[in-house]
N, CA and C atoms as an extended XYZ file, in Angstrom:
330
Properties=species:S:1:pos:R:3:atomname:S:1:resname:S:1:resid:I:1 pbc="F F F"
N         0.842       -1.190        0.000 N   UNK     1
C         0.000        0.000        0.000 CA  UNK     1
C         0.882        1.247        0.000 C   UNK     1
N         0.576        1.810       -0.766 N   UNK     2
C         1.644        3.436       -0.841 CA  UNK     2
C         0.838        4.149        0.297 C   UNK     2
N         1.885        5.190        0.449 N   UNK     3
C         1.420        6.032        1.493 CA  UNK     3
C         1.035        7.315        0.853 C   UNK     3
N        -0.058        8.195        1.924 N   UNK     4
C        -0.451        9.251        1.078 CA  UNK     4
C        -1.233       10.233        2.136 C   UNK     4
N        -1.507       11.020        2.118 N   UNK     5
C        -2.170       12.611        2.678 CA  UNK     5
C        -3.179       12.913        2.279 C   UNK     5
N        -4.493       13.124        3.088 N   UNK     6
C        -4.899       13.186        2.229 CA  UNK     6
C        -6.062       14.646        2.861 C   UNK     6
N        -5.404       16.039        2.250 N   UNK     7
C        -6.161       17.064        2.961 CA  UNK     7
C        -7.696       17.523        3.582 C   UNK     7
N        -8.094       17.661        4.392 N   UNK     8
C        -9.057       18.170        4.341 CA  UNK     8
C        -9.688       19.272        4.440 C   UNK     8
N       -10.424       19.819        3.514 N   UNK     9
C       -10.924       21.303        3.452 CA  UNK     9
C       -12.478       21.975        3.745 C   UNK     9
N       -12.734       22.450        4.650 N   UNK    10
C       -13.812       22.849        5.175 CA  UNK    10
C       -14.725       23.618        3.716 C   UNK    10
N       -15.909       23.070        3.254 N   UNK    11
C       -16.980       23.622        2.481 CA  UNK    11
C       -18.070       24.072        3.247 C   UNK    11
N       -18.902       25.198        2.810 N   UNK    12
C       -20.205       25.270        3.162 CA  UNK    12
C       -21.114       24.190        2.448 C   UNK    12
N       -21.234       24.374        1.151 N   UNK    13
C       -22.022       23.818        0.286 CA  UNK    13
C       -20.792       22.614       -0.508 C   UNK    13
N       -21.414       21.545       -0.400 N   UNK    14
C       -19.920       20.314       -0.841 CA  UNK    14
C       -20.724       20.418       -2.751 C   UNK    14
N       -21.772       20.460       -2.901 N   UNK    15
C       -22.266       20.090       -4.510 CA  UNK    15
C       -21.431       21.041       -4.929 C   UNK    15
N       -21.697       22.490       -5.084 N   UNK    16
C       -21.021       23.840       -5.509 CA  UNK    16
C       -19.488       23.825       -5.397 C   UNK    16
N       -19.094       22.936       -4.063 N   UNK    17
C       -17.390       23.110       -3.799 CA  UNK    17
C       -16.981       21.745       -5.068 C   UNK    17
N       -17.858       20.785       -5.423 N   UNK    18
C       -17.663       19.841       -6.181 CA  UNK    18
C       -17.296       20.211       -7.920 C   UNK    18
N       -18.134       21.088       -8.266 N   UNK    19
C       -18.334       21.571       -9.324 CA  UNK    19
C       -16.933       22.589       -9.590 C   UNK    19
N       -16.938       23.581       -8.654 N   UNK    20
C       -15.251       23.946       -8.835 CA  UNK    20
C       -14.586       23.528       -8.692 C   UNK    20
N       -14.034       22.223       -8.154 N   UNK    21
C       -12.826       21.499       -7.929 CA  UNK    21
C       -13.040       20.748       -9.465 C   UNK    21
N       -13.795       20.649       -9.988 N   UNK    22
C       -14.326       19.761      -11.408 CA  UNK    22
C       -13.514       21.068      -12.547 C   UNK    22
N       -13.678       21.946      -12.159 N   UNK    23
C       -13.222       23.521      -13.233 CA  UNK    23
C       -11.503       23.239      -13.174 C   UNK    23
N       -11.024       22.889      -12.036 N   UNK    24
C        -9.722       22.201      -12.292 CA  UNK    24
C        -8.842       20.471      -12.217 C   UNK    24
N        -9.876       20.007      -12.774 N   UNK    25
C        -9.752       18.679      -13.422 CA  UNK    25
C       -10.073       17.634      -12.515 C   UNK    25
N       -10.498       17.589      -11.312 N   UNK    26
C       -11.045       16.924      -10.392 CA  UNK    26
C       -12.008       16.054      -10.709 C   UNK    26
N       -12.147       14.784      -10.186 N   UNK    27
C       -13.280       14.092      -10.391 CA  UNK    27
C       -14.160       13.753       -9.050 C   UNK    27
N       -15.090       13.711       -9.185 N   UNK    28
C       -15.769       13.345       -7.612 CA  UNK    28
C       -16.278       12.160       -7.649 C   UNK    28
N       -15.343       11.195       -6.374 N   UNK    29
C       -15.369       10.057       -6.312 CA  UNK    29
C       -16.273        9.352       -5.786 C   UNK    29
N       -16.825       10.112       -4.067 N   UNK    30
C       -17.826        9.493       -3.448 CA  UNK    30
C       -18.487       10.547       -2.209 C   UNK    30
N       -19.487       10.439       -2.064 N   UNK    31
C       -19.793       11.139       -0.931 CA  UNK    31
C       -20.379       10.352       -0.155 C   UNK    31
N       -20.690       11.026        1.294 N   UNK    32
C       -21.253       10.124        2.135 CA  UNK    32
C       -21.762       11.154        3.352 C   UNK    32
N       -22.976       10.715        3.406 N   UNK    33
C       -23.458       11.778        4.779 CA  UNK    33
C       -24.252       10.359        5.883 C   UNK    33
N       -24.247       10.836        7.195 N   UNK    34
C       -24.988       10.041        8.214 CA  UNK    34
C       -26.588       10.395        7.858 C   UNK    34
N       -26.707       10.939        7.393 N   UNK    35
C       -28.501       11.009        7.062 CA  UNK    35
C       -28.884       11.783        6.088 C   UNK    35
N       -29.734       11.702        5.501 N   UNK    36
C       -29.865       12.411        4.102 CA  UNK    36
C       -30.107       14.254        4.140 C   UNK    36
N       -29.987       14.548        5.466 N   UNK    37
C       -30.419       16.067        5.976 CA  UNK    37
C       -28.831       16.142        6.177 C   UNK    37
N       -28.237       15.784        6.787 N   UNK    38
C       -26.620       15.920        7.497 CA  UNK    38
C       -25.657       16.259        6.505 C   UNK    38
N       -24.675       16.924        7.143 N   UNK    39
C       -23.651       17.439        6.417 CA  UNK    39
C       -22.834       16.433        5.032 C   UNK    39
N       -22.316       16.706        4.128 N   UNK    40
C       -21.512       15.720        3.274 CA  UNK    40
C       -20.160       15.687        3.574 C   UNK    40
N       -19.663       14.922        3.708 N   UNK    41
C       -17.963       14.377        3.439 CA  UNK    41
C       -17.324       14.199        2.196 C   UNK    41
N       -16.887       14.311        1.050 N   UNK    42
C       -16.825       14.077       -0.370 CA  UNK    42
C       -15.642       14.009       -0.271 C   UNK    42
N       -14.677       12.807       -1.574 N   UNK    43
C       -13.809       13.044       -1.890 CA  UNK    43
C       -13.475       13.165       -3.608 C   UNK    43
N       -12.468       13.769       -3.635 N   UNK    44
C       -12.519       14.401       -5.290 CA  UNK    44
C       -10.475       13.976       -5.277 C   UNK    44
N       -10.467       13.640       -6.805 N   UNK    45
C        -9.376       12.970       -6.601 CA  UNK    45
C        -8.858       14.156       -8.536 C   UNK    45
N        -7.380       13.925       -8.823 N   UNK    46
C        -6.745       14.321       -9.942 CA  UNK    46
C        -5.741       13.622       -9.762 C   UNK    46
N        -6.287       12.696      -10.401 N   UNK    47
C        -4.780       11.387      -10.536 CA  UNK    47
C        -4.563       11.074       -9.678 C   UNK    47
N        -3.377       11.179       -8.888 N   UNK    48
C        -2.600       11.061       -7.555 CA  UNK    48
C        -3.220       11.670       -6.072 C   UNK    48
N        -3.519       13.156       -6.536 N   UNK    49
C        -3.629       14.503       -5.635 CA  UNK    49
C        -5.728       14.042       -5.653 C   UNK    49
N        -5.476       13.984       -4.067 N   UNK    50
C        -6.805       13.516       -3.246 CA  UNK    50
C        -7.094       14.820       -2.553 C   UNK    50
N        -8.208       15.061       -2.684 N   UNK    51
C        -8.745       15.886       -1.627 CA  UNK    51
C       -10.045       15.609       -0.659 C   UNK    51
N       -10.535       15.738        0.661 N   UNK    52
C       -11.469       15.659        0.947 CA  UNK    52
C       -12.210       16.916        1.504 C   UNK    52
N       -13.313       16.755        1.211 N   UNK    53
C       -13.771       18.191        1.093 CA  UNK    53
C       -15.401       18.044        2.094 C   UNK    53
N       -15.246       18.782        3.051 N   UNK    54
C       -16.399       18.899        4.062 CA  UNK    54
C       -17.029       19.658        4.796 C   UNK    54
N       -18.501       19.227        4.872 N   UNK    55
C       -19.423       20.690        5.675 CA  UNK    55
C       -19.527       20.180        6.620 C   UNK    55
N       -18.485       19.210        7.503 N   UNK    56
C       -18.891       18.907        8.789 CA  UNK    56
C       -17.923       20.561        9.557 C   UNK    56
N       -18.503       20.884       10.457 N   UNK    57
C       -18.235       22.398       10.969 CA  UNK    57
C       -16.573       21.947       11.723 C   UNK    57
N       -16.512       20.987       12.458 N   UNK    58
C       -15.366       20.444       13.384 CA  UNK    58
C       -14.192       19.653       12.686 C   UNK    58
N       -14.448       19.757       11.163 N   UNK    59
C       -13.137       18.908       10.530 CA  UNK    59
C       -11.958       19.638        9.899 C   UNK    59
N       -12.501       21.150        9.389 N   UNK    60
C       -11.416       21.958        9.062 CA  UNK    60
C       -11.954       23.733        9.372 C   UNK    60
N       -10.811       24.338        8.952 N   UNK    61
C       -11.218       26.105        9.257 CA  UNK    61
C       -10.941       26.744        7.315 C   UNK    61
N       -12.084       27.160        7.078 N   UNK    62
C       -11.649       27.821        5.651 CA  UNK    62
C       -10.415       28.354        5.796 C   UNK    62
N        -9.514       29.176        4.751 N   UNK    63
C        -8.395       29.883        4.869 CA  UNK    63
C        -7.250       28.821        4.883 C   UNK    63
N        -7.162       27.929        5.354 N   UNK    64
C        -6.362       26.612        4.594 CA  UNK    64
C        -5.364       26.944        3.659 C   UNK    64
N        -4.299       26.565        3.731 N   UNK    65
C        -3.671       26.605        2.191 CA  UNK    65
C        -2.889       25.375        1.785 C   UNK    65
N        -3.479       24.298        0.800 N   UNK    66
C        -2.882       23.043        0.237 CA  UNK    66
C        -1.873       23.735       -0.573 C   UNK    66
N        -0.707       22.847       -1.185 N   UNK    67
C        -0.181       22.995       -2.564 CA  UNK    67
C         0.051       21.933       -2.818 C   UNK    67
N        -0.739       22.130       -4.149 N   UNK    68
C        -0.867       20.689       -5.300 CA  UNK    68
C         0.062       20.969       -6.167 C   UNK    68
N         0.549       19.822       -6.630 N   UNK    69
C         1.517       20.008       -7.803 CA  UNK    69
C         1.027       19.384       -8.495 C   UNK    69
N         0.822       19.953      -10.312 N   UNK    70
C         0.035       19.656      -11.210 CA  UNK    70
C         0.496       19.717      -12.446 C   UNK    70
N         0.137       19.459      -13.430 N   UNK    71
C         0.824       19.587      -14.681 CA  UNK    71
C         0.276       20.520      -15.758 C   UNK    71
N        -0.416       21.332      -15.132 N   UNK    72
C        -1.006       22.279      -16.306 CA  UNK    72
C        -0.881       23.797      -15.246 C   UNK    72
N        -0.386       24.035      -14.813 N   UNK    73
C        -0.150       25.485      -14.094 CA  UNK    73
C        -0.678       26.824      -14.908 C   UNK    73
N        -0.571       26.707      -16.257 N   UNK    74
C        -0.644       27.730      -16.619 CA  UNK    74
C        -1.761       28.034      -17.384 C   UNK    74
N        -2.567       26.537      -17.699 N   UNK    75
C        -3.905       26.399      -18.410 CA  UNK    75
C        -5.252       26.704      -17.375 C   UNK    75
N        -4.425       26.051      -15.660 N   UNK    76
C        -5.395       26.158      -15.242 CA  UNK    76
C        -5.206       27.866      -14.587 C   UNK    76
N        -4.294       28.655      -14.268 N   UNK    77
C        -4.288       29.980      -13.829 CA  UNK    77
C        -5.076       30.712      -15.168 C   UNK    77
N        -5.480       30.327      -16.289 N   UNK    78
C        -5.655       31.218      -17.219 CA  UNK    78
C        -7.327       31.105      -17.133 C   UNK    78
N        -7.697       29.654      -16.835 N   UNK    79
C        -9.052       29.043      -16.342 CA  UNK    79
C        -9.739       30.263      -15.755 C   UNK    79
N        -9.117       30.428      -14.487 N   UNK    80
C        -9.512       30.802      -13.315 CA  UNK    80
C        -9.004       32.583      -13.415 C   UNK    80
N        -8.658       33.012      -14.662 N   UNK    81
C        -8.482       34.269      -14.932 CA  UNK    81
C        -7.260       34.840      -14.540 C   UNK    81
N        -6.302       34.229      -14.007 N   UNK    82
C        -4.732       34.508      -13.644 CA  UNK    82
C        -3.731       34.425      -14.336 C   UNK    82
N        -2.467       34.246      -13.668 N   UNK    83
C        -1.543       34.205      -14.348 CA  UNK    83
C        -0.400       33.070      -13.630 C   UNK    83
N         0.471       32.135      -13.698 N   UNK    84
C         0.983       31.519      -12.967 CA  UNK    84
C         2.898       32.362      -13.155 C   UNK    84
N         3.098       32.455      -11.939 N   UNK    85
C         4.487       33.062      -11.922 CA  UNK    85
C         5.399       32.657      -11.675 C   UNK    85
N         7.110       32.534      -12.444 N   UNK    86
C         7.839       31.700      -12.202 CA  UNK    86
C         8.250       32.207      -10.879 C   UNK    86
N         9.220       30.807       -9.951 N   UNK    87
C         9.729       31.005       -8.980 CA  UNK    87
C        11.040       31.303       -8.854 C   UNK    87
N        11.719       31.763       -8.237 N   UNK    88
C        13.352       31.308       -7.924 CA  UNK    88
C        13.665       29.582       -7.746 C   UNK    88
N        13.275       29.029       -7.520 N   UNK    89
C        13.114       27.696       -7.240 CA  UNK    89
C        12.739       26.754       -7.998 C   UNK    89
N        12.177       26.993       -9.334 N   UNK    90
C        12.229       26.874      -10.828 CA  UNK    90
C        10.697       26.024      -10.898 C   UNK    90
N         9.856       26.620      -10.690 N   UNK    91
C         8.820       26.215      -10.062 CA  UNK    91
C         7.595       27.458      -11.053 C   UNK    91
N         6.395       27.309      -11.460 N   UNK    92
C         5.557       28.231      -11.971 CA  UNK    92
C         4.678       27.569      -11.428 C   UNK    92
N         3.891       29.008      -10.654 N   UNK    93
C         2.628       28.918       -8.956 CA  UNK    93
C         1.995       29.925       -9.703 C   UNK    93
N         0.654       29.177       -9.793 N   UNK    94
C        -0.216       30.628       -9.165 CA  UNK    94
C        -1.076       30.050       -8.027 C   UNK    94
N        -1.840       31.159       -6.900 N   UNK    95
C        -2.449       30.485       -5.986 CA  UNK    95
C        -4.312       31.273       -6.160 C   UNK    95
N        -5.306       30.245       -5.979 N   UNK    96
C        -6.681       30.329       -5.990 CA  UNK    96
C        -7.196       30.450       -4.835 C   UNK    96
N        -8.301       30.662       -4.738 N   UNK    97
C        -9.122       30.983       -3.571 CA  UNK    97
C       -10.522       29.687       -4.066 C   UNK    97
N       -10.970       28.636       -3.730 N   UNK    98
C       -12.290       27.984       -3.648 CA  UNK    98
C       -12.780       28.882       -3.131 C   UNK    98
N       -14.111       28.702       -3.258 N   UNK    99
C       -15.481       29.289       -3.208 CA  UNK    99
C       -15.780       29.520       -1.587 C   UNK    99
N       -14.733       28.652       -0.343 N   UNK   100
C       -14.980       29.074        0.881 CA  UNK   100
C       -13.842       29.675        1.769 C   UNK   100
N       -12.856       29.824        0.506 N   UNK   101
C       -11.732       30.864        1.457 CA  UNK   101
C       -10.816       29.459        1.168 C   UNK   101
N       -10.881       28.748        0.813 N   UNK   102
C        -9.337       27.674        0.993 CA  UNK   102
C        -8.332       28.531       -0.158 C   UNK   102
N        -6.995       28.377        0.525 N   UNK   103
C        -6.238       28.590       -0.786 CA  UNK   103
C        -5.578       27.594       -1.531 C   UNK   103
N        -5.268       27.158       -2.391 N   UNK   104
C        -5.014       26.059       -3.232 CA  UNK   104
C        -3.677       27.161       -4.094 C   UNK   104
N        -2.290       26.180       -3.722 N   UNK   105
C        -1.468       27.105       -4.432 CA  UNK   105
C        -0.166       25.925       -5.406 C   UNK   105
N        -0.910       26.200       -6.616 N   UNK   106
C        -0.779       25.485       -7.662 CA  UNK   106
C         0.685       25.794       -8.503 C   UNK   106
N         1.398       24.529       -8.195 N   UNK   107
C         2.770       24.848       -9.271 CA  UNK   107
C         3.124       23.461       -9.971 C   UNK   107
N         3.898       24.019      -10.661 N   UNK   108
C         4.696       22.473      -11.512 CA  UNK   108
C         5.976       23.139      -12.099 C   UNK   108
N         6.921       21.925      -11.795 N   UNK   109
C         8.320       22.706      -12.553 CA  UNK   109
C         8.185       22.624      -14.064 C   UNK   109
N         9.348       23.731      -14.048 N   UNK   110
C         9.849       24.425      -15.395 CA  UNK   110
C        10.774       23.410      -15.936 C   UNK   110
C-alpha cells in the first residue's frame, strides 16, 4: 500500500465546492453523509492529488492553504483568470481561492 495525505478542506455547500474542484480537473469520487439532511464528506481525486472536502463544521477552518503540484499550471491559472508566476526555485505557482476561502497554491516545474 503506498502512502499518502490526504487534505481536508472545510466547504459550506460540498455540490457547488464539487463543481469547482471539477473547473480544475477533479473528479468526484464518493460522498457520504450520516442522514440524508446531514452534512456531506466528499472526496474528489486528480490522478494522484486527493482531496477531501467537508461541511462537517469540526473537521477543518476555511483559509487553509494546500499545494498541489500539477501539470497544467498555466492552463489552469488562465481558467480561473490569472496568471501563474515563475519562482526562484524553478517552479511556476499561481495560488486560488475555492469558493470558501481555501487557498489552493498550484505549481509544476519548469
Amino acid at each position: 500500500m503506498d502512502e499518502q495525505a490526504f487534505p481536508i478542506l472545510r466547504v459550506e455547500d460540498a455540490a457547488a465546492a464539487v463543481r469547482w474542484y471539477e473547473r480544475l480537473g477533479f473528479t468526484h469520487l464518493w460522498e457520504h453523509r450520516f442522514e440524508p439532511e446531514f452534512p456531506a464528506f466528499v472526496q474528489v481525486a486528480r490522478g494522484e492529488a486527493m482531496l477531501f472536502l467537508s461541511e462537517h463544521e469540526g473537521d477543518a477552518r476555511p483559509d487553509g492553504l494546500v499545494y498541489l503540484r500539477l501539470r497544467d499550471v498555466d492552463d489552469i491559472a488562465a481558467r480561473f483568470g490569472t496568471r501563474a508566476r515563475d519562482t526562484e526555485w524553478g517552479t511556476g505557482e499561481c495560488e486560488l481561492r475555492d469558493p470558501d476561502g481555501n487557498r489552493l497554491r498550484i505549481g509544476m516545474e519548469r
